[in-house]
N, C-alpha and C positions, 0 to 999 in steps of 0.2 A: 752301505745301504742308503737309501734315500730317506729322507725324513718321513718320520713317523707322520707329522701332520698333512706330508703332500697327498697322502693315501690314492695316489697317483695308478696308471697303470704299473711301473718298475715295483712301487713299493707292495703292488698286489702279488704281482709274478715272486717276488723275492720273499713275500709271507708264505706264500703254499709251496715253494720249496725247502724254506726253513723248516715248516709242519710233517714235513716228509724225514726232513734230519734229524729234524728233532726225536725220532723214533728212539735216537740210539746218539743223544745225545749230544749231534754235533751240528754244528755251524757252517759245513761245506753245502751252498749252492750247487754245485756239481753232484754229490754227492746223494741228495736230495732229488736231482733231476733223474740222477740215476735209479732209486727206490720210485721213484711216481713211475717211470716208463715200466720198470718192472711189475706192478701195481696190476696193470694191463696185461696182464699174462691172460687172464679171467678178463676180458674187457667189461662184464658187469659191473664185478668187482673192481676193475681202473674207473669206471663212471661212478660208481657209488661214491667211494672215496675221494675223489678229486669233489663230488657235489656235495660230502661231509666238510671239507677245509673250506670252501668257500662262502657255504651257509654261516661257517662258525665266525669267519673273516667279517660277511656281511652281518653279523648278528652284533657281536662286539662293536663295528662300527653305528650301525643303528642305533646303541643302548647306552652308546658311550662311555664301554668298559674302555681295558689298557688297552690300548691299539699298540703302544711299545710290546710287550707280553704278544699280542698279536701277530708282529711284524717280527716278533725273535720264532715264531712257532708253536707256543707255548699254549695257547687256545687250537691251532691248528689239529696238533696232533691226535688229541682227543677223538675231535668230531674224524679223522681219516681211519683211527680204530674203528669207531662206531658203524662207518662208513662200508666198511671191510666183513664187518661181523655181519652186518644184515645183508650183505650179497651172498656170505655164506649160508646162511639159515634159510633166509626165502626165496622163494623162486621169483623170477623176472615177473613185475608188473608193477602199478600203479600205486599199491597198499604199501610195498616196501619203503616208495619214495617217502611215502606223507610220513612213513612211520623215522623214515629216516629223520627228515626237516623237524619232525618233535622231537623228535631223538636228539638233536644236535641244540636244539634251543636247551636243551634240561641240560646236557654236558655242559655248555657255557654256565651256564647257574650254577650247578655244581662246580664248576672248576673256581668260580668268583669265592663261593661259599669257603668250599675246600681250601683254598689256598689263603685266604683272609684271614678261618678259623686257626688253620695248621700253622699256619704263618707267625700269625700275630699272639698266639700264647705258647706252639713248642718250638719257632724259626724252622718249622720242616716244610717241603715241598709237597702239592696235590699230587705229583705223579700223574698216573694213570686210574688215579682212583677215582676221577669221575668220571670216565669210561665205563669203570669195569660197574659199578651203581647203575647207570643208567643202561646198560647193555642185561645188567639181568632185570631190570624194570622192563625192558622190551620185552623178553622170553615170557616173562610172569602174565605180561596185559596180552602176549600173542596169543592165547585162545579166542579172546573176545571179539579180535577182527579176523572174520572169515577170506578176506584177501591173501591174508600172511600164507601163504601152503609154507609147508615145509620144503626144502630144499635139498635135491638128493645127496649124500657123502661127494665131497669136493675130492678129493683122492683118499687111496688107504695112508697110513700114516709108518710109513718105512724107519724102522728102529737105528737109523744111521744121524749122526753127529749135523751133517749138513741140515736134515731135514728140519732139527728142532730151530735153525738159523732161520728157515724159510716159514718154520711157524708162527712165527712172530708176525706176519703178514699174513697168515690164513692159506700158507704157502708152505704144507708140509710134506715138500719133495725133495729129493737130493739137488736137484738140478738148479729148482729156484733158489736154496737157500745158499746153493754155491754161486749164485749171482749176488745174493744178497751178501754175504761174505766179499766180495769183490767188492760191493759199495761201500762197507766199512774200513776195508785195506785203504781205500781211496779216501777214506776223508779222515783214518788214524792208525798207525800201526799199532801203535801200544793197544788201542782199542779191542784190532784184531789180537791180538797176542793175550790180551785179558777174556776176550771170547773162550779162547782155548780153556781158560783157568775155569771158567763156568762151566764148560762141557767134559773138561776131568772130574770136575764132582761130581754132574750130572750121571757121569759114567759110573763111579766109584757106587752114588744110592742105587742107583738101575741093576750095579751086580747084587747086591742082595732082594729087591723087590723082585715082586712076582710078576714075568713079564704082562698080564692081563691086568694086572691088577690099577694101573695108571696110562697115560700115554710117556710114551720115551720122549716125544717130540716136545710135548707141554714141559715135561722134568727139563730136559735139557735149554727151553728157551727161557723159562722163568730163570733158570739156575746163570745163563749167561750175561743174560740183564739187569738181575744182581752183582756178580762178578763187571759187569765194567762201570755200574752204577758204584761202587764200593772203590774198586782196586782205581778207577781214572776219573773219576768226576767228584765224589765228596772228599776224595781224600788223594793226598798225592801220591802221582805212583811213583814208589819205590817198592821196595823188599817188604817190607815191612804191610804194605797195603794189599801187594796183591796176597798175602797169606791171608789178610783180612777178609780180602778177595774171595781167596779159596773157602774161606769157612763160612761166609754167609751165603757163598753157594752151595755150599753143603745144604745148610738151614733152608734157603728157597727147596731144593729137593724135595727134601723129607716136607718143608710146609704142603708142596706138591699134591703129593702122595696122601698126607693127612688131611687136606680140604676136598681132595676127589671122592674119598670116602665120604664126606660132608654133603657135599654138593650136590653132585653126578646122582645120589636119588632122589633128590628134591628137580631134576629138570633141567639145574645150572650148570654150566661150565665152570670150570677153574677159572681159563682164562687168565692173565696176569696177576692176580688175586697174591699170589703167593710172594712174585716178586715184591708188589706196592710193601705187604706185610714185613716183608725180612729188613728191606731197605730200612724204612722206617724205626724199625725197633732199633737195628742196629746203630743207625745216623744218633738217635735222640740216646740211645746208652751210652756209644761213645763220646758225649759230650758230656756228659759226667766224670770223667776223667778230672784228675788233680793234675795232670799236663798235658797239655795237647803234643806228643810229642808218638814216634813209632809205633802208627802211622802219624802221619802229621794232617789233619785235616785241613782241605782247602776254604780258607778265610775270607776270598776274595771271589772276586766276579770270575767263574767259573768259563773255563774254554774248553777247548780238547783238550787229550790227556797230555799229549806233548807240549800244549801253552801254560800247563798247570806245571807241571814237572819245571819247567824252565824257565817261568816266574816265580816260583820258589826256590828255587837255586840261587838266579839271580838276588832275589829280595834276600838271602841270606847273605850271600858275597858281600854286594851293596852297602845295606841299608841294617845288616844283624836281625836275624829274627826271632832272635830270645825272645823278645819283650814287645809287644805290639806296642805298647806305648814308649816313645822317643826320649830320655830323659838328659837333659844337660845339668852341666856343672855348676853347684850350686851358688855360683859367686861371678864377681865382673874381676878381669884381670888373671895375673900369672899366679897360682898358688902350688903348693908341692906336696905331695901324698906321702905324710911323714909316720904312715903306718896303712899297709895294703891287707888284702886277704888272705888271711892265715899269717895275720901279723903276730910278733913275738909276746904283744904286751895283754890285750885285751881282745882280738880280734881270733876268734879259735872256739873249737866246737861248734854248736848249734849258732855261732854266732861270728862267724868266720868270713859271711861276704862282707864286709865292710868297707868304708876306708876314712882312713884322717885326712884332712887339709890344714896346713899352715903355709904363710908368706915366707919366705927365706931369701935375703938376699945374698948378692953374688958372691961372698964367701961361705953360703949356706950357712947364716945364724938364723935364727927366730926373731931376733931384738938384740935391742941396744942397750947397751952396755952390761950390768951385770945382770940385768933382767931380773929384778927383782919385784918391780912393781908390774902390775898389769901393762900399765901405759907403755909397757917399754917392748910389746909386741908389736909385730908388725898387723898381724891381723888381728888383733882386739878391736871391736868395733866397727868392723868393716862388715856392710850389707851382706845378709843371707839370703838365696832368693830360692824360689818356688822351683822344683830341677823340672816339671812339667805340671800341664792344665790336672785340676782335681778339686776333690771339696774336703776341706779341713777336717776332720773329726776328733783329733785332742789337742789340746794346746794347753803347756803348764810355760808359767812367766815369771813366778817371784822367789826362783830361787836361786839365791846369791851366788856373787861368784866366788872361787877359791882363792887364795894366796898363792902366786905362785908356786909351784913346789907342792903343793896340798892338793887336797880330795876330799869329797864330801861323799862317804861312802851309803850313807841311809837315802838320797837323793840321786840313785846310779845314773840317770840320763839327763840330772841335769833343768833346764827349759829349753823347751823342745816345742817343733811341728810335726805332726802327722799326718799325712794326705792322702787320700784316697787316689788312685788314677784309674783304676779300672776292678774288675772282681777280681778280687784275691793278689791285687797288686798295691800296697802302699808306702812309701818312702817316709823315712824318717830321720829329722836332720836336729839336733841337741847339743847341747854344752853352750848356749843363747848364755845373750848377755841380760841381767836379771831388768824388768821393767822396759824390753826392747819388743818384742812379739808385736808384729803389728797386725796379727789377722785373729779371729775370733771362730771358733767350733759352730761350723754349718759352714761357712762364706766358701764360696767357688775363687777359685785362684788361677793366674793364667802363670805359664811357665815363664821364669826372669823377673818375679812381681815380688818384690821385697816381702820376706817374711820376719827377719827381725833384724837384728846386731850379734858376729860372733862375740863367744863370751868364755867363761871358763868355770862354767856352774857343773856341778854333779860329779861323777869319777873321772876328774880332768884334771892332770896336774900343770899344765899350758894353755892359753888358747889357741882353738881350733874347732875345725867344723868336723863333725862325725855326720856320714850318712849310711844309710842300709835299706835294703828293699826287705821288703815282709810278707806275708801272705793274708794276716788276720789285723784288725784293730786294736789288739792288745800292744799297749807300749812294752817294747824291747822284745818281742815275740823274737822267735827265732828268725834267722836269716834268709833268703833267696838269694840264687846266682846275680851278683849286679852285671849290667851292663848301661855303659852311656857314650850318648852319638853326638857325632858331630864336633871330637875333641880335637882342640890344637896341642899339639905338643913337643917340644922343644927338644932337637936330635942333634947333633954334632955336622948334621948337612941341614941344619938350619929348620925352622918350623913346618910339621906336615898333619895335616888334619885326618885323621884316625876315623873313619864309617863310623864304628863300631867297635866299642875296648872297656875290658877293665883294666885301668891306670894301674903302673905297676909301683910298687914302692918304691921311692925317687923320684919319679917322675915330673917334670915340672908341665904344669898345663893348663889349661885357659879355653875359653870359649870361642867358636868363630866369631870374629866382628865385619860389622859392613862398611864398604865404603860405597856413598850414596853414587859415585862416579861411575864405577864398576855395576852396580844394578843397575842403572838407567840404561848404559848397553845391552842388557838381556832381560829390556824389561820387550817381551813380544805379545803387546797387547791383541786379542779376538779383531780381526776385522783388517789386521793387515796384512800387505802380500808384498813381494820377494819376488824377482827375476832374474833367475839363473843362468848363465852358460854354464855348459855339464860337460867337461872332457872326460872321457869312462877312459884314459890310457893306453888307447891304442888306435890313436887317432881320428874318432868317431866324437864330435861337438854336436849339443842340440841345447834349447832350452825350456826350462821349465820355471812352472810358477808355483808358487809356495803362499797356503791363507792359514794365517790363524784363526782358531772357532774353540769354541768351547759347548759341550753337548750338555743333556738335557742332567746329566749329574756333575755339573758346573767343576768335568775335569778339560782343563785344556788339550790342546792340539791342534799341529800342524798339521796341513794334509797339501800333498804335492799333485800336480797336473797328470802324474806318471801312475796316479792311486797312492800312494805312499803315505802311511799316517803315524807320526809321531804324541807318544803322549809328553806334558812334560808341564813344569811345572815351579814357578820363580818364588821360592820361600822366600824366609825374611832375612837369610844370609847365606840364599845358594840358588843357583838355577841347577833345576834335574830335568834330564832325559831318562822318563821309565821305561820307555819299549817304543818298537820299533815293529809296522808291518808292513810288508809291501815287497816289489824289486829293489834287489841290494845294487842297483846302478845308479841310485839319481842323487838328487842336492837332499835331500834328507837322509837318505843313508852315511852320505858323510856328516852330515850334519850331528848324527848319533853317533858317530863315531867319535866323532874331533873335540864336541860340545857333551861327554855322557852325563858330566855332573861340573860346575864353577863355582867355585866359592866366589862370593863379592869382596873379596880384599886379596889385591895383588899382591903376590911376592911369597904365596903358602903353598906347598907342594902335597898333593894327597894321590892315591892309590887310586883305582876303579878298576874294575870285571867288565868285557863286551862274553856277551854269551858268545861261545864257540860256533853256535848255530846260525850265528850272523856271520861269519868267517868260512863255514865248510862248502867246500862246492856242492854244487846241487847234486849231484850225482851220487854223492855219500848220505844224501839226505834220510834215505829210505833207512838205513842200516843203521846210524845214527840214531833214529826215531827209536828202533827193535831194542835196541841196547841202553838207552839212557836210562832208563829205571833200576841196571841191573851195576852201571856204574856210579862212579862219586865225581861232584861238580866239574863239568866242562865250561871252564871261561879262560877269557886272555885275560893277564894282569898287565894292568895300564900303569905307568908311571905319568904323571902328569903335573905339568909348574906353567903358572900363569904367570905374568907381566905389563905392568902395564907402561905402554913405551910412547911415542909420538903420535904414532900413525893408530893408536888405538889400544887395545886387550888381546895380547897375543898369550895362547893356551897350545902348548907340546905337549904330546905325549907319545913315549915309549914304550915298547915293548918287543921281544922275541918276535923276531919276523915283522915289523909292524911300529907304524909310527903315525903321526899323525897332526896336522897343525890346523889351527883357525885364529882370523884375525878379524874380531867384534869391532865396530867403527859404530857411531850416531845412528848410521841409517840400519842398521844390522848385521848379521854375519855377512864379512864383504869378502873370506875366501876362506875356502875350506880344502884340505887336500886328508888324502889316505894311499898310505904305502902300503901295499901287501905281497907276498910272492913277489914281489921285483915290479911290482903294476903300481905309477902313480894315479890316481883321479882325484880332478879336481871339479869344484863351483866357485865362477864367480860371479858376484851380484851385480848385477846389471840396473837393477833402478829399484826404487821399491817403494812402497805408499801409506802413508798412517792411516 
């Protein structure tokens, strides 16, 4: 999309088709084009609504609310309901306009309010609740202008499945809503697939209800835009969502049926009332949970249902998604986990995630000689650091260390840090060296910032570093699943850096380290560009150009001549490629491939996942989409070893069917290739500019 500040013609055209997808939740332009022409069935009703999106466009812009929110749909949609409702209600002329353009200005205020209010104290969404406010504001003040007539029944409302599809647009006919179903297949299948799950519950209240007693059409469109609001957009779809699916489309139902009785004699329509209701309760309960975990709610910037399913996947393979927060090894250098979880000594029960660290060298002693003094550890007094960013909240320092071989059993942890890193997540690292703590109860801490000296205070008969993850503030609480990223760890095929791991006992491991040589080639600063030749393998050369930028929430990317836009992103001892959209033909597509993830120190071998769906032919796509929620992770497993040699940072990687190489130089990636089914492609860099 074109920038939000050009507010350009594109970025108008590209706002009121979003306002159209946005109906039902999705990001296809196409899609969008396809709901506005249909819109137009009613040509009233196509003008009404296309003059509600544009009012709302122009209003936002005039007031200078979000024009991003704008240019995503998000203001659009509103004012296109509104738009919709009062070509249904009033007959053609002059009064409906005016009442429209007020109509549309209150929706924008409401939706600022709405979404500000709901936002900022429960993180929920306005929906369509400033619609549906300001649409019975209209009904209530339509007596008082004599313009408004009423408008005769738009069709009878046919007790069939499609129909309620096509209610959603004021379009409660078989025909429309079977078009309107063709535009959602078109911009998601799961989508589709999740409609169905709305209109079996739909189905299921409707056999008991009386059929006078509601409309079927109204049941079945609330019920479906809950079910894909629930099972593909707050939560990811799996098994586990779309049941979630299923039951708060029950709930929209029955809300249904319960506010018609409500409503319907005071004057009002239902109207989506019921979905806003169910969503909502639902969204804000399920976050109450003690784990976000079956269904798994979506945590991140929200796409279709298939971008969500498959950034969640990925983001598990990848990057581990136990734990939103990142946590490293609490120490510099090689130490060895000389008691894991569900260790024999101390490590059991409610207190089971754990693990030990000591030095051991290479005939795996602890120390020297008969080790009888402290001193004669290898890790006594060697730096403890912070395993990620947090704020301190206990810290005990003066209690002594033991005598080899002893324990101090009234003092069980010892001097210790406690850290906060997120709600209901804190680590805790103890057995400190007495009079070494160097941080103080309240101070914010960055991850690798020295927190004391190991030591051998509390129930420790060695030194060593004990850590644990927790849920509460309480020193020693019970334990949480550990996991920590970004480990090196030492294999019989030489060291390989671990996503994602809890270190097993023995283990010997260490943190990634940088070398400043190897980041300066992936350092790809915003602003520069790349000239490709593109051989696609089958004898077809063109080229392409490649810009770094980075958007208005300061994530980077690539974006190629071909559309092609890579997100990615150069830590402090890795360059990641997170996704990848576009045509799988050009120089960024290899580029994601060749380049998914680099550690900055040559000669460490790690694993990586390319999602399958960057690999399957299009043809398979559709079928693909239908099924992924009902199966378990589709990825290629990458084997991958960098090197760094003459001619530059040469990066291999293997796998089943599939291989892949690039060779990083000064000026940038200066050749990328990808083997697949027997097809080589390749890019090479032709010049390129800071």
């Amino acid at each position: 999309m074109a920038g939000v500040t050009a507010q350009g013609p594109r970025w108008l055209a590209e706002a009121v088709l979003a306002s159209y997808a946005q109906v039902f939740f999705s990001d296809s332009r196409l899609a969008g084009l396809a709901l506005l022409a249909l819109t137009w069935w009613r040509p009233w009703a196509g003008l009404l609504g296309l003059t509600g999106v544009l009012l709302a466009l122009g209003t936002v812009r005039a007031l200078h609310f979000n024009l991003e929110s704008a240019g995503r749909g998000l203001f659009g949609f509103n004012a296109l309901f509104l738009g919709l409702a009062v070509a249904t209600w009033f007959e053609p002329g002059p009064a409906p306009l005016l009442a429209l353009g007020l109509g549309v200005v209150a929706v924008v205020f409401a939706q600022v309010v709405l979404e500000t209010a709901l936002g900022f104290h429960l993180a929920l969404p306005a929906l369509s609740l400033p619609f549906v406010v300001v649409a019975h504001l209209t009904l209530l003040a339509a007596p008082a202008f004599p313009g408004l007539a009423p408008a005769a029944p738009v069709l009878t409302l046919p007790p069939t499945a499609l129909a309620s599809v096509g209610a959603i647009f004021f379009l409660p006919s078989t025909l429309a809503g079977g078009l309107v179903l063709a535009a959602i297949v078109l911009s998601s299948r799961i989508a589709a697939v999740l409609v169905g799950v709305g209109l079996a519950a739909a189905a299921l209240v409707l056999a008991v209800v009386e059929p006078t007693a509601v409309s079927a059409a109204l049941v079945g469109a609330n019920s479906l835009l809950v079910a894909l609001a629930l099972g593909g957009i707050w939560f990811v779809p799996q098994r586990s969502a779309f049941a979630l699916a299923f039951g708060g489309a029950l709930l929209a139902a029955l809300a249904t049926v319960g506010l018609t009785s409500l409503l319907v004699p005071m004057g009002l329509p239902v109207l989506v009332l019921p979905f806003n209701l169910t969503v909502l309760v639902v969204v804000y309960a399920m976050r109450q949970r003690l784990r976000d975990a079956a269904p798994k709610a979506v945590d991140f910037i929200a796409g279709s249902p298939e971008v969500n399913l498959s950034y969640y996947r990925t983001r598990v393979a990848r990057f581990g998604a136990q734990l939103a927060t990142r946590l490293a090894l609490p120490f510099s250098g090689r130490w060895t986990v000389t008691q894991g979880v569900n260790g024999a000594h101390t490590h059991a029960g409610l207190w089971r995630h754990a693990l030990d660290f000591e030095v051991l060298d290479a005939e795996g002693r602890a120390h020297r000689g008969a080790g009888t003094e402290l001193r004669d550890y290898a890790c006594y007094r060697l730096p403890v650091l912070a395993p990620a960013d947090g704020r301190v909240v206990k810290v005990v320092r003066d209690v002594p260390d033991n005598p080899p071989g002893h324990r101090n059993a009234d003092d069980n942890w010892g001097n210790l840090v406690l850290i906060q890193h997120s709600v209901r997540l804190y680590s805790l690292v103890c057995h400190l060296a007495p009079g070494s703590v160097d941080v103080t109860e309240g101070q914010q801490v960055r991850q690798g910032m020295r927190l004391g000296l190991c030591g051998n205070s509390g129930r420790s008969f060695v030194p060593h570093v004990h850590l644990q993850l927790q849920a509460s503030s309480r020193v020693g609480a019970p334990t949480v699943e550990l996991e920590l990223h970004d480990v090196v760890e030492e294999t019989p095929g030489g060291d390989r850096l671990q996503r994602a791991s809890t270190p097993r006992e023995g283990a010997k491991v260490r943190n990634l380290e940088r070398r400043d040589d190897v980041a300066r080639l992936l350092d790809l600063k915003p602003g520069s560009t790349w000239r490709f030749e593109v051989d696609d393998g089958r004898g077809h050369t063109r080229q392409e150009t490649v810009t770094a930028g980075i958007d208005l929430f300061n994530n980077l990317f690539l974006q190629s001549s071909r559309g092609q836009r890579l997100w990615y992103e150069s830590q402090a001892r890795q360059f990641i490629a997170f996704d990848f959209q576009g045509p799988r033909d050009g120089a960024l597509y290899l580029l994601f491939a060749a380049l998914l993830r680099v550690p900055f120190e040559a000669g460490v071998g790690w694993d990586d996942v390319l999602p399958r769906r960057h690999l399957r032919p299009r043809a398979f796509g559709w079928v693909g989409d239908l099924l992924s929620p009902f199966l378990g992770a589709d990825e290629v497993l990458v084997r991958f070893h960098a090197e760094r040699t003459a001619a530059g940072l040469e990066v291999r990687g293997e796998a089943d069917g599939l291989s892949t190489f690039a060779l990083v130089q000064a000026l940038g990636p200066a050749e990328l290739r990808l083997t697949a089914r027997g097809v080589t492609r390749r890019a090479r860099l032709l010049e390129s500019a800071p």
